[in-house]
N, C-alpha and C positions, 0 to 999 in steps of 0.2 A: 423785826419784820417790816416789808417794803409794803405802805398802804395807796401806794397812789393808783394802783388801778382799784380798788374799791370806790367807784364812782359813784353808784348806788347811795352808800354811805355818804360820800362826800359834799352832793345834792341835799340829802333830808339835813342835813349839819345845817347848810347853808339857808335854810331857812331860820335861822335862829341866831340872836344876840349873845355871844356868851357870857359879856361881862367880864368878871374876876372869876376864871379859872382855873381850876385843879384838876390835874390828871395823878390818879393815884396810881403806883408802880411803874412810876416813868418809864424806868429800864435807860436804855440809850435815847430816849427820847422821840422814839418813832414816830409813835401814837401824837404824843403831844405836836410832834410839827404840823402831821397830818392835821391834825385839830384846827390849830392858828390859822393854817390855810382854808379851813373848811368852812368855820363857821361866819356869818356875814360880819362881825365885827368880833371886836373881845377889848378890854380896857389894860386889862394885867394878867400876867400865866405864874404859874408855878407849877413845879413837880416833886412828887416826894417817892422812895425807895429807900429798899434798906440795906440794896449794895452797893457797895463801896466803886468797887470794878465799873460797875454799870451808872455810876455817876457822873464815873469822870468822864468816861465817851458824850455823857450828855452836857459836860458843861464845856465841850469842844464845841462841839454841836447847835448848840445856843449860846455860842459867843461873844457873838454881834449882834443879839436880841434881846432884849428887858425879859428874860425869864430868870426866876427865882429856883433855882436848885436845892431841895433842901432832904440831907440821909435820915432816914426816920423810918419806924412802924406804921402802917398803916391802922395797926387797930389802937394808936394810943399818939394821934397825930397832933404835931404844940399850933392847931393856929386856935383862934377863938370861934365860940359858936355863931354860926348862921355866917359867917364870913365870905364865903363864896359864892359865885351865883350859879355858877357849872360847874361839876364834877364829872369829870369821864373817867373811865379804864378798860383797857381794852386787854384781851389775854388776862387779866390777874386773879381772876374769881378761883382758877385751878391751881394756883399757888400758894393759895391762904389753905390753911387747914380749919383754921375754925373763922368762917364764916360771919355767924349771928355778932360778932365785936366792930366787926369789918362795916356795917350794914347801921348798925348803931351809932358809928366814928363818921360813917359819910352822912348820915341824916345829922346828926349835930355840924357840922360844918358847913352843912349847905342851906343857903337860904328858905328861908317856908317856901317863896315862891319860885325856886331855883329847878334848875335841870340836871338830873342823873343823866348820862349817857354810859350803857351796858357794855363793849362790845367781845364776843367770846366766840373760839373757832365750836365748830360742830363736829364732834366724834363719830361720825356717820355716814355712808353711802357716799367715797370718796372714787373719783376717778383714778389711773392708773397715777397722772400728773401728780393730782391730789395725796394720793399715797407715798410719794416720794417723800414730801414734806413731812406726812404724817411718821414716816419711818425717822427720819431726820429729828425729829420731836421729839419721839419717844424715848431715842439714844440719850436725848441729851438729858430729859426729864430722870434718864434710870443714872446718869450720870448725880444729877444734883440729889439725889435720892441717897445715891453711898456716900455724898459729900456731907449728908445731913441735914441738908433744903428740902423742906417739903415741896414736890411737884409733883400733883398727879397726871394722870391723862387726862385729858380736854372732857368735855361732858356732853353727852348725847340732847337732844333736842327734847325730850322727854324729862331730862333730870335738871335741865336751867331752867324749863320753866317750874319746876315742882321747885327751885331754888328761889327763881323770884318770886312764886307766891307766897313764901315765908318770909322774906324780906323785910316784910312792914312798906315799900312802895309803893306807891299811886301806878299804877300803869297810863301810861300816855298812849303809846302805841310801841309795836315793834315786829321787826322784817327779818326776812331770811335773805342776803347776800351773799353773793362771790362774783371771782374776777371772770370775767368775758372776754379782757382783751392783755396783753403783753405775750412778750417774747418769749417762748418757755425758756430757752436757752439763752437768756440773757449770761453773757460768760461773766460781768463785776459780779450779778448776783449770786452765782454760784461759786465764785469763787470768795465772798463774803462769807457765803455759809458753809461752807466746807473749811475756811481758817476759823470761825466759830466753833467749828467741829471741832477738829485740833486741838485748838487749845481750852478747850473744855476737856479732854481727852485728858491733855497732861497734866491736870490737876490729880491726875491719879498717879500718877509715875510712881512708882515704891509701891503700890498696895500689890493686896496678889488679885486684884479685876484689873491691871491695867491692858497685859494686853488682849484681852479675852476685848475689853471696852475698846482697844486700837484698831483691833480687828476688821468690828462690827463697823467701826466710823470709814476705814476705806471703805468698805463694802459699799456705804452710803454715798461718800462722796464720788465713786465709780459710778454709780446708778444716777446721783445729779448732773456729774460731766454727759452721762450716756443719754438721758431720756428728758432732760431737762426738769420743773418744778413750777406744778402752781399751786398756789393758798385754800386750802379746804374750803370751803363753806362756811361763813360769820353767821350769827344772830346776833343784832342789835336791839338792846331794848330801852325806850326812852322813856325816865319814870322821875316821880314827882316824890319831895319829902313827905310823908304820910302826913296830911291834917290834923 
């Protein structure tokens, strides 16, 4: 996911020191760029994920930068406790199935006095633009779904917070964002996510959903060429290891 028009975000980041760093579910490393850039300073970064695939984009990615790349679980991660001073994850709350290991793994890791940063799209009252994405999303989640990844759909603004008051988190504060300003039609970007579509797709080739799932994916990337794409609705929540 493309974060830089999340400005919003990008400001509140920017009051803050980050220290020693962890973005858990790197992925390609999105989130974590946007991070580096956001917050007023950071000493050291690292990312952890448990795909393989989604690694190696990121350690393209961070090349030329002192980040630490490391394949691992999130709910059974090798660094030692209290070691980091921020934790972010952005998008990965809907990808963990069980939760409460998730939440216990990041409060041991991070400093007492340290920063959780939340951030999670909203399953919710989406515009036309908005919807494109959210179609694009879904495909790909029912995709990783027959491949045996758990991914569900995004969670409604009602059920992240009924998530983080079980957390065990200190709540600091946290906001409702989305993007105001880009191109809908930006043609790299769609054309980024329409070969992510693809070849997600052909991870199925031989089963009997492939082309039911080939389908559905033109369908999508006709509708991105056609109407363009913007990012749903974030809720960011900035939260503290419980006392």
């Amino acid at each position: 996911m493309n974060y830089n028009n999340m400005h919003t975000l990008k400001c509140r980041l920017g009051n803050y020191d980050a220290g020693s760093l962890l973005d858990i579910g790197v992925g390609r490393g999105d989130f974590l760029k946007f991070a580096i850039h956001s917050f007023r300073t950071w000493r050291s970064a690292a990312g952890i994920d448990i795909d393989p695939q989604a690694l190696r984009i990121a350690t393209k990615e961070f090349s030329n930068t002192p980040v630490i790349l490391i394949q691992g679980s999130a709910l059974h991660m090798p660094f030692t406790d209290r070691y980091f001073d921020t934790v972010t994850m952005s998008n990965a709350l809907h990808h963990i199935e069980n939760l409460p290991p998730l939440f216990t793994e990041t409060s041991r890791v991070c400093n007492f006095r340290g920063l959780i940063v939340l951030n999670e799209m909203l399953n919710e009252s989406h515009s036309q633009l908005q919807e494109t994405y959210m179609l694009y999303h879904r495909l790909s989640a029912d995709v990783d779904n027959q491949l045996g990844h758990f991914h569900r759909e995004p969670f409604t603004l009602k059920e992240l917070l009924s998530v983080i008051k079980t957390s065990g988190f200190d709540m600091v504060e946290y906001f409702i964002h989305e993007e105001t300003t880009g191109d809908y039609l930006d043609r790299d970007e769609i054309v980024a996510m329409s070969e992510r579509l693809r070849l997600k797709v052909q991870l199925l080739k031989g089963t009997d959903y492939y082309y039911f799932y080939d389908n559905k994916a033109r369908e999508i990337i006709n509708r991105l060429a056609g109407t363009g794409v913007q990012r749903p609705r974030h809720i960011a929540f900035f939260l503290r290891p419980a006392a």
